[in-house]
Structures are given as structure tokens and as C-alpha cells.
C-alpha positions in Angstrom: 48.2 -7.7 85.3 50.0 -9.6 87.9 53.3 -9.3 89.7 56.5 -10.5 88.5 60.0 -11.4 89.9 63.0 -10.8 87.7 65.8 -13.4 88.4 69.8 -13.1 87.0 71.5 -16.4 85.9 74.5 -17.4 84.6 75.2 -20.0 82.3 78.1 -21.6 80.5 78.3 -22.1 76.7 82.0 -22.2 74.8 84.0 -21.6 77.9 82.4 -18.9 78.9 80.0 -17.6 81.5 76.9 -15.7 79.5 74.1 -13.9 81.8 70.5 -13.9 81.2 67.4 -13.3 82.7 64.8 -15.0 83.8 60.8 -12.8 84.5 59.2 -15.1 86.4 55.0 -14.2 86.9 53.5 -15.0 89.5 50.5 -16.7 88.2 51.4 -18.2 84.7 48.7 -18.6 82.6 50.7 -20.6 79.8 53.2 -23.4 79.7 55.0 -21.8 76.7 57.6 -19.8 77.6 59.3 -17.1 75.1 62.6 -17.2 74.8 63.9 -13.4 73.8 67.5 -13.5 72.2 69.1 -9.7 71.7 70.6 -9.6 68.4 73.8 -7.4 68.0 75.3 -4.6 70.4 72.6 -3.4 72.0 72.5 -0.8 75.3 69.9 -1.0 78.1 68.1 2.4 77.5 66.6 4.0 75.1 64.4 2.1 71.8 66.7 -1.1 73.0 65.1 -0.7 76.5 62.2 -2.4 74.7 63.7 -6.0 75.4 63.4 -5.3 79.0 59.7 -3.7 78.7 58.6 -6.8 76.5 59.9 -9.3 79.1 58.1 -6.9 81.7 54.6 -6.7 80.0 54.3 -10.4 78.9 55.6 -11.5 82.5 52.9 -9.4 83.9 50.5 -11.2 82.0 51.4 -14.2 82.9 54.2 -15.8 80.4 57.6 -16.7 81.4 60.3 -14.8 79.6 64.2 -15.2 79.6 66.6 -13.2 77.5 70.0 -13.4 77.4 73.6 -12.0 75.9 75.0 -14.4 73.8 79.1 -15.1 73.3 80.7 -11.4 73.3 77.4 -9.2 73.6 76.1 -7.2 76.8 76.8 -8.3 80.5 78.1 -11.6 78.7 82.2 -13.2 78.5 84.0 -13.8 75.7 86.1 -12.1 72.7 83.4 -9.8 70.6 81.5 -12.2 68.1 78.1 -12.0 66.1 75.2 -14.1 65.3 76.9 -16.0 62.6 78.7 -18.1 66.1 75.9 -18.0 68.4 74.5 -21.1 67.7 75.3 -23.3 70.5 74.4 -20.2 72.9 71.0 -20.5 72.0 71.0 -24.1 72.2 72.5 -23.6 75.9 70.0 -20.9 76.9 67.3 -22.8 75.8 68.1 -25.5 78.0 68.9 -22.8 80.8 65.4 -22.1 80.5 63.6 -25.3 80.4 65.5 -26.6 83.5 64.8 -23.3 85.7 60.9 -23.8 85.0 58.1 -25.8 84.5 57.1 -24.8 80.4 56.2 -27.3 77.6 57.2 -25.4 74.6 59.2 -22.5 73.5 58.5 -19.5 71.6 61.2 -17.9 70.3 61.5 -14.0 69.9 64.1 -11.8 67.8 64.9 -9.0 66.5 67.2 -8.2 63.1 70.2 -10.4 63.1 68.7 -12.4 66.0 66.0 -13.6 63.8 68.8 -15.2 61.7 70.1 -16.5 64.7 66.7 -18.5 65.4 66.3 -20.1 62.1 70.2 -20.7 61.7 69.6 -22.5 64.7 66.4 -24.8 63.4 68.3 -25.6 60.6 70.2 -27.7 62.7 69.3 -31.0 63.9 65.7 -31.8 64.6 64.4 -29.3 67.8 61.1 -30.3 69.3 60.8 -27.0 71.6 60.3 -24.3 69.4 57.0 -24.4 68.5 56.1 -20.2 68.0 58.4 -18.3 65.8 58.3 -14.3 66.4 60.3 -12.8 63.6 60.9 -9.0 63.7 62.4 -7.5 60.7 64.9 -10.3 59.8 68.2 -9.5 58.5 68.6 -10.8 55.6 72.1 -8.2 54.2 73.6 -9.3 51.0 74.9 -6.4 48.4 71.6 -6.7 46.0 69.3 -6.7 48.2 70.4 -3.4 50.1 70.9 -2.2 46.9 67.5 -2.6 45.7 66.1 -1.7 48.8 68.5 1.6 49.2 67.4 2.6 45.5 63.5 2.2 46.7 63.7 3.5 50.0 66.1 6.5 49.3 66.4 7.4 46.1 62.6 7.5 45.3 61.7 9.2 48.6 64.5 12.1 47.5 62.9 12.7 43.8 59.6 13.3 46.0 61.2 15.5 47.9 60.6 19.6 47.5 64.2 20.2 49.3 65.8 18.1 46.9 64.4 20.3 43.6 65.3 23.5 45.8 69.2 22.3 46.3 69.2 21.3 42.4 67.6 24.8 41.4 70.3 26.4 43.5 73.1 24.5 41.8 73.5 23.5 45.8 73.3 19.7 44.6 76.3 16.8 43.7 75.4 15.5 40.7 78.6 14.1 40.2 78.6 12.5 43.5 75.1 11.6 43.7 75.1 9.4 39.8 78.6 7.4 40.9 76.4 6.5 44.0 73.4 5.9 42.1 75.0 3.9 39.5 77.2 2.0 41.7 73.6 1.0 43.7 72.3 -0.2 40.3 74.9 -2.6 39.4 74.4 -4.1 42.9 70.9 -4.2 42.2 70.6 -5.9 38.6 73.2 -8.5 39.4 73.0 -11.7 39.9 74.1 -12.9 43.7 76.8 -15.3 44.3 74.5 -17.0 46.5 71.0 -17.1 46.1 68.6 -17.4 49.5 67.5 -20.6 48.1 67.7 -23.4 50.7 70.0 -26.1 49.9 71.6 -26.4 53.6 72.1 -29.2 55.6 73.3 -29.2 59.0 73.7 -32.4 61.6 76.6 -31.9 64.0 77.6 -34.1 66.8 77.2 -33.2 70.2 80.7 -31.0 70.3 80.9 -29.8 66.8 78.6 -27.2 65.3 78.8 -26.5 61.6 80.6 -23.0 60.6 78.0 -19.9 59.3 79.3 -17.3 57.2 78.2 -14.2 54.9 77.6 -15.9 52.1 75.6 -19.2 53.6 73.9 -17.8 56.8 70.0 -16.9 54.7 70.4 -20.3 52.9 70.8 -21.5 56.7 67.7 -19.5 57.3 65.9 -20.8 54.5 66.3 -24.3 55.6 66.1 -23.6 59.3 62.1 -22.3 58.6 61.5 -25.0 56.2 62.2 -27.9 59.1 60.3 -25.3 61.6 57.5 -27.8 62.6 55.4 -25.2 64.7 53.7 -21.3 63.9 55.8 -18.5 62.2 54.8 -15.5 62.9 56.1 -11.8 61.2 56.4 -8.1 62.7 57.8 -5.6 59.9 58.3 -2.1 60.5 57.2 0.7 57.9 60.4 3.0 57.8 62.9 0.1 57.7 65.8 -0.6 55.4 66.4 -4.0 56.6 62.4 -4.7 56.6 62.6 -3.5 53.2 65.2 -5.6 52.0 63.4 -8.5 53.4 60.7 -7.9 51.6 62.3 -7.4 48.5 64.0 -10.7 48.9 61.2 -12.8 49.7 58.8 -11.2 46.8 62.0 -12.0 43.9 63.2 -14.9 45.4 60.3 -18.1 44.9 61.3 -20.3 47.1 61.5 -17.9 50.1 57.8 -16.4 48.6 56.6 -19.9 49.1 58.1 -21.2 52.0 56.6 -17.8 53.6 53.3 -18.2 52.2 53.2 -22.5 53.7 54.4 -21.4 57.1 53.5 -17.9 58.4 50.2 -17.5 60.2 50.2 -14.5 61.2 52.0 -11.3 60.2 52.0 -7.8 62.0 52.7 -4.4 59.5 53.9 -1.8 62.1 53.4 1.5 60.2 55.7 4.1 60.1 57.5 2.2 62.6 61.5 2.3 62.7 63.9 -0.7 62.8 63.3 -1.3 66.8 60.0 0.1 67.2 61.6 3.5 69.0 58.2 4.9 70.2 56.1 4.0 72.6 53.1 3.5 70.7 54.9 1.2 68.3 56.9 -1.2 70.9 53.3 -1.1 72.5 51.9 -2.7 69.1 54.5 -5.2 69.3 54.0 -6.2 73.1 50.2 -6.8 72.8 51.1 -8.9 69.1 53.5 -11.5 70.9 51.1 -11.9 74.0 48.5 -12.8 71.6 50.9 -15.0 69.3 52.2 -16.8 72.5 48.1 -16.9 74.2 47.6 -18.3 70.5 45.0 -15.4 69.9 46.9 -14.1 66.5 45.1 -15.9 63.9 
């Protein structure tokens, strides 16, 4: 490994001043930088620390990394927001980052609702720069698929479970409590979504106007943005993960997600046992030597 510097920046996007930062190596060995967006409140310590320790490893091996707080989030300004209106902060720190070094191409890296982010993003327009997609257990939320995923996850692994017989022997258990819940998670599951993940988004907005994402069109934004994905698409899911879970459900019931996946995915990483952000060592490890490979272009 080689040494590394580690340099703050700040950067404007909707009036406000957003911080990232950039991990510099000292000998690159690859013009494609990644660029690491942190989805949702996140804290510096702890199984979130992981952002900092994969910017740290690949940097030490020679890639460029910047990451960054978007509108709202971390050491950035502005009024608390979410990925749904973080659009044009990626398009700014993407910029940021091109203009502070000397890459060719872009790979972009995110976790959960920053994975929507990415692909919201690529629905819009035409962008040339992201050629290396690194999706890590996408968020995908809409009431049927939790549902579903809730009823597989949860309610299966508790009929397996010998503390769950012992509380029903012992009249210790709330059936009335428990079959409202469980019913109540089968009628999300058996019906029909208002929107289906189906892609029929468009998106071109001028140079000051960025179309509005919401609940109920952001993962037909996502849809689209992977279909116009001209470069590599690449998937890490976790093992013991509720949103991993619905993401798979999704994409197995749903065909045009199942074949969008199957045309551009070229690689895809099954960390088992492993919670939503890879909280031990051994699994963020997994993930670190993945993406160095993905970005070395090694995965295949």
C-alpha cells in the first residue's frame, strides 16, 4: 500500500456550502476515480465509519476517492432533506471532483438510499462520467415490498424459532396482537402497487431546473436511470438485510427490473450473514477488496 493525503473541500450546490473529501494517493494507479455519496443521516464512528475506511483502503491502493454530505446531511448546510432532492448535489460533486484531479471516468459508490440517488441521477440527461456502478443494498421501500419481505424475513424465522413455541406453550404469547400484524402485513403483500417499478420515466431538465422525485416515482426513476447506464453495474447485497431482501423480492416479481438486471450487471457480491452496512470488520473488509477490484476492473 502506498501513502495517502486526505484533503477538505467545500463546494456550492442550491445555495449552500456542502463539504466533502477528497483521498488523494500518492501514486495512482487508475484514472477512474470513485465517487462515494453517504446516503441518509449517518455518524462518523461506528459500522458508518466504513465510508471513511473504504476511502482509506482504496486510496492506499492507489484510486482517488471523494465523498461528500449532500444538502442537509453531515458537516453539510442547508434545511434537513433526503435523497429524493439530492440530485443536483451529486451533479455538483461530481464536477468538484473531476476539476480537483486528473481522472477519466467515474465510478460511483452507495449505500441504501444513496444507491437511489445514483440511478435517480442517470436517469437524467445523458452523463458520460459514470462508467462503474457499485450498488450496495439499494432501497427500493414501497408498502408491498416490505411487506413481503417482513413476512419472509420475520415471520418465517419466528415459526423456526424454539423461543417462540416456549412463549406459546406458556400462554406468554399475543396472538391477538401478533394475527392483526400478520394480517395487516398480508394485505400489503398480495396487493397490487399504485406504482409499479416499471420504468416509464423521463427526465431532461435545463441547466437551472431539475425535475421533482417523490415516493411514489423515485424506483421508476431508478429503473430508467440503469437502463440509460452506458457503463458496468455492479451489486453487493448483505445476508441479514430487510432492505436487501426487499430488493430482491422486487426485482425477482417485477420483469422488467429481472431483465434490466440480468442485461446490465456484471458482477454481483453476496455478503453472508452480513447486516445492512456491513457492521463487522470481516464483512466491510469483503466489501473494500470487491470495489478495488470492480474499479482495477478485476471483478468479472
Amino acid at each position: 500500500m502506498s501513502k495517502s493525503i486526505e484533503r477538505p473541500i467545500v463546494f456550492e450546490s442550491q445555495g449552500n456550502q456542502l463539504l466533502g473529501v477528497l483521498h488523494l494517493p500518492e501514486k495512482p494507479v487508475t484514472r477512474t476515480g470513485l465517487l462515494l455519496a453517504v446516503g441518509g443521516p449517518q455518524t462518523r464512528t461506528g459500522s458508518h465509519r466504513q465510508f471513511i475506511l473504504l476511502a482509506r483502503f482504496l486510496a492506499e491502493n492507489g484510486v482517488p476517492v471523494f465523498r461528500f454530505d449532500y444538502t442537509g446531511m453531515g458537516d453539510s448546510q442547508g434545511d434537513k432533506s433526503d435523497f429524493l432532492q439530492a440530485c443536483p448535489d451529486v451533479d455538483q460533486a461530481l464536477k468538484t471532483f473531476k476539476a480537483n484531479t486528473e481522472i477519466d471516468d467515474i465510478c460511483f459508490w452507495g449505500l441504501c438510499d444513496a444507491v437511489s440517488l445514483g440511478l435517480m441521477y442517470l436517469s437524467i440527461g445523458n452523463n458520460q462520467d459514470i462508467t462503474k456502478f457499485i450498488a450496495a443494498n439499494p432501497w427500493v421501500r414501497q408498502s408491498h415490498t416490505e411487506a413481503k419481505a417482513y413476512l419472509k424475513s420475520y415471520y418465517l424465522s419466528r415459526i423456526l424459532d424454539k423461543q417462540f413455541w416456549l412463549k406459546v406453550i406458556r400462554l406468554q404469547f399475543d396472538f391477538s396482537g401478533s394475527l392483526k400484524s400478520l394480517l395487516s402485513f398480508v394485505r400489503q403483500a398480495v396487493s397490487k402497487p399504485e406504482h409499479s417499478g416499471s420504468s416509464n420515466f423521463s427526465s431532461s431538465p435545463t441547466e437551472n431546473t431539475w425535475p421533482t422525485f417523490t415516493e411514489d416515482n423515485y424506483v421508476p426513476a431508478m429503473l430508467a436511470g440503469l437502463e440509460k447506464m452506458r457503463g458496468e453495474f455492479h451489486l453487493i447485497l448483505s445476508g441479514n438485510d430487510l432492505t436487501a431482501d426487499e430488493f430482491r423480492i422486487m426485482t425477482q416479481s417485477d420483469a422488467r427490473w429481472s431483465s434490466v438486471l440480468a442485461d446490465k450487471t456484471v458482477s454481483k457480491c453476496n455478503v453472508a450473514k452480513a447486516t445492512h452496512t456491513f457492521s463487522s470488520g470481516a464483512w466491510r473488509d469483503e466489501v473494500a477488496e470487491y470495489t478495488l477490484k470492480v474499479v482495477m476492473g478485476h471483478s468479472s
